[in-house]
C-alpha positions in Angstrom: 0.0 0.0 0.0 2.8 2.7 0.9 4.5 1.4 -2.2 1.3 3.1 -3.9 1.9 6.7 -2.1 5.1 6.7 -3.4 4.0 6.3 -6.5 1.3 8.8 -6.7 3.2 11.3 -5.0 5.5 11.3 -7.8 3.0 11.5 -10.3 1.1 14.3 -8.4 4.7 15.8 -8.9 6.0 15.0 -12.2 2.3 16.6 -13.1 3.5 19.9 -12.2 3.2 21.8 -15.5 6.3 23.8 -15.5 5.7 24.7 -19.2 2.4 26.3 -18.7 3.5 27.9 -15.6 6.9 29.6 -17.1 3.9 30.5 -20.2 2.0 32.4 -17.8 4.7 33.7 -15.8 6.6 35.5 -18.6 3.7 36.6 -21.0 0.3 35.3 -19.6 0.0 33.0 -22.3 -0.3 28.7 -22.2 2.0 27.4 -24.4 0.2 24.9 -25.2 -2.2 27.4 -27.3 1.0 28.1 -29.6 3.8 26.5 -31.9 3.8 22.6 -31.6 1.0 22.5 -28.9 3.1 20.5 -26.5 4.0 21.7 -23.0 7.6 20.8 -23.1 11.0 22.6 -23.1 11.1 22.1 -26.7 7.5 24.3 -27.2 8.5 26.5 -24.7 12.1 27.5 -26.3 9.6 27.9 -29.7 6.9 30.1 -28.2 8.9 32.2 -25.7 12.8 32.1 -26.2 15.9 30.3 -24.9 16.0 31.4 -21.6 12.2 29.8 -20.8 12.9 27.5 -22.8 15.7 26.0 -20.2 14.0 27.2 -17.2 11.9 24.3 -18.2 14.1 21.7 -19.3 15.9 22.1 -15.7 12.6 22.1 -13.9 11.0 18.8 -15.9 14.6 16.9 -15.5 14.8 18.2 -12.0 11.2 16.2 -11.5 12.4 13.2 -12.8 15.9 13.5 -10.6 13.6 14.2 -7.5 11.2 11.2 -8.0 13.8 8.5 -8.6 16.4 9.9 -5.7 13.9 12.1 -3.2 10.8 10.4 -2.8 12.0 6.9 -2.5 13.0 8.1 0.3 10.4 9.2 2.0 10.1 7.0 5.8 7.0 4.6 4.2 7.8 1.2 3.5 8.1 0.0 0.2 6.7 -3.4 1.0 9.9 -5.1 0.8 10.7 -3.8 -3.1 14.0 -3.8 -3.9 15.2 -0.4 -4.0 16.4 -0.4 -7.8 12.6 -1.2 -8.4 10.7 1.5 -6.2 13.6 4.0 -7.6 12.3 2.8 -11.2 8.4 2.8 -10.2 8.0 6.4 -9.0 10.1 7.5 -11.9 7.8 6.2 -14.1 4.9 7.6 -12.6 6.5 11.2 -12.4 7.0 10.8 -16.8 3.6 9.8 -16.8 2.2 12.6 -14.7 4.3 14.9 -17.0 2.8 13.7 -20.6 -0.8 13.5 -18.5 -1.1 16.1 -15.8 -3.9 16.0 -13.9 -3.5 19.7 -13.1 -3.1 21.0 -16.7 -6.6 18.6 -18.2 -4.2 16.0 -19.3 -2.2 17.8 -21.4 1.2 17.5 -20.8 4.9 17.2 -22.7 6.3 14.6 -24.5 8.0 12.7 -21.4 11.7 13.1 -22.9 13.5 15.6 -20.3 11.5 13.7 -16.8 12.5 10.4 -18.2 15.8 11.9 -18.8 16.2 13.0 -15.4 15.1 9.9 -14.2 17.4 7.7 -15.8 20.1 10.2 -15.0 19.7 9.2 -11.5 20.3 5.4 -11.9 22.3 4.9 -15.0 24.5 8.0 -15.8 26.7 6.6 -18.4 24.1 5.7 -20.4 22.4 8.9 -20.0 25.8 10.8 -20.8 26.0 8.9 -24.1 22.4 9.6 -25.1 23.1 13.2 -24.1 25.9 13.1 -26.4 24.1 11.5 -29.3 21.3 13.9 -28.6 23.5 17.1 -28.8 25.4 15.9 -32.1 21.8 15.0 -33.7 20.5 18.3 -32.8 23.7 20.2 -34.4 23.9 18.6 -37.0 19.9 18.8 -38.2 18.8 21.5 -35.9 15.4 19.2 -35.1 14.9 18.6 -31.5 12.0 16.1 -32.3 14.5 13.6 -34.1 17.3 14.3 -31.9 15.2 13.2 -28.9 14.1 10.5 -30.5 17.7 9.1 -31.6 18.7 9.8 -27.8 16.1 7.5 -26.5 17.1 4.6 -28.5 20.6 5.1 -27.6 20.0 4.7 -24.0 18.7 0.9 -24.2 21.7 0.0 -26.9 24.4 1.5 -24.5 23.0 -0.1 -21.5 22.9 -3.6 -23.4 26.9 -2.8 -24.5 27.7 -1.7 -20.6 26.5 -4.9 -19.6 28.1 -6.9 -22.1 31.7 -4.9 -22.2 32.7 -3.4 -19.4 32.5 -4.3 -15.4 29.1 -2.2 -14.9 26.3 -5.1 -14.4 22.8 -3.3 -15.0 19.8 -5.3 -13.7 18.0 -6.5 -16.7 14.9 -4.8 -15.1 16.5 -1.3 -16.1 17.3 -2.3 -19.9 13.5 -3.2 -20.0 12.8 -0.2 -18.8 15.1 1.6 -21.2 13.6 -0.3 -23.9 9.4 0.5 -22.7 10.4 4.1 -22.0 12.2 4.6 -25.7 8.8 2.8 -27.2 6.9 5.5 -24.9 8.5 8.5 -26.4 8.5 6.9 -29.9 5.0 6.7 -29.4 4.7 10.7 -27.9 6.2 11.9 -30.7 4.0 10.2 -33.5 3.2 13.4 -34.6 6.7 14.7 -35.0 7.7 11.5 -36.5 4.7 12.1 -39.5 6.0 15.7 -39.8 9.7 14.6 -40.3 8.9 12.4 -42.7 7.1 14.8 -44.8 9.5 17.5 -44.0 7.2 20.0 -42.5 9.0 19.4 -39.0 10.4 22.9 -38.1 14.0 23.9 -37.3 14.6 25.0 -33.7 16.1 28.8 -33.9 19.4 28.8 -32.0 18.7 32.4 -31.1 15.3 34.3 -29.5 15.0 36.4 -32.9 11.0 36.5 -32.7 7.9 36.1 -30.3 6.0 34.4 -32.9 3.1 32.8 -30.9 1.3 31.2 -34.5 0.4 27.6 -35.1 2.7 24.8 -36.5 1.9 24.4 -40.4 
């Protein structure tokens, strides 16, 4: 049962909707109304400009650190889970409160910087190298959509080759998980994935050179 607080706690927190909040704070506006329609970091950096933009991509990784490290440890018992597994559990629900907050009528981001955070917490390596993958992605086509999505399936490849070539033994509970939560952001960003294909996915501006607040084509 206290397994089950832990786990709605960190939904209830990963729902917080740092995009829409940031929106209203810096020009009374829900970003959700605007560009892509999602209320990520990605959206956010669209709508209102770099500096919002990472506001929120610390804040929605921050949720996923918080969950997986902070709330685990909160004195309930966990019903004699191992560790590893309530760590993984609550950081799930947190990515699932983000992409469905209950305070924002559902409508959330696509999951990427929470899970991010999440994973962060328990395998860093991997997270490093899909970090890395991600930035080279997004240099070298400027789309944050595809980048995300190449960094997701990196992480369950490098944890498979961790296991398999160095001294680092990752429970094969966590390569599962890589593998569901690369599935689950393939899936958030169907729509993205449609748009690349027929080249109508936009290019992210590197600089805050408008306040454009119109509609994706």
């Amino acid at each position: 049962m206290n397994i089950a607080i832990l786990v709605v706690v960190s939904y209830l927190i990963g729902a917080v909707p740092t995009a829409v909040i940031i929106g209203r704070v810096f020009r009374n506006i829900d970003v959700r109304q605007h560009g892509s329609g999602s209320a990520g970091a990605t959206n956010t950096w669209r709508v209102l400009g770099w500096k919002a933009g990472i506001i929120v991509l610390i804040l929605d990784v921050g949720k996923g650190v918080v969950t997986t490290t902070l709330v685990p440890m909160l004195p309930l018992a966990s019903g004699g889970l191992p560790p590893e597994l309530v760590a993984i559990l609550c950081g799930l629900a947190a990515v699932t409160g983000h992409v469905f907050p209950i305070y924002a009528g559902f409508r959330g981001g696509k999951g990427v910087a929470t899970a991010a955070g999440m994973l962060a917490a328990i395998a860093p390596i991997s997270v490093g190298i899909a970090a890395g993958v991600f930035g080279i992605t997004l240099v070298l086509f400027r789309r944050v959509s595809l980048s995300s999505i190449v960094g997701a399936l990196t992480i369950p490849l490098s944890l498979v080759l961790i296991n398999r070539y160095t001294a680092i033994h990752h429970h094969a509970l966590l390569i599962w998980l890589g593998i569901v939560l690369s599935m689950f952001i393939l899936f958030t960003h169907r729509g993205n994935i449609l748009r690349l294909v027929r080249k109508e996915e936009r290019a992210l501006p590197w600089t805050q050179n408008s306040k454009r607040t119109g509609k994706r084509k």
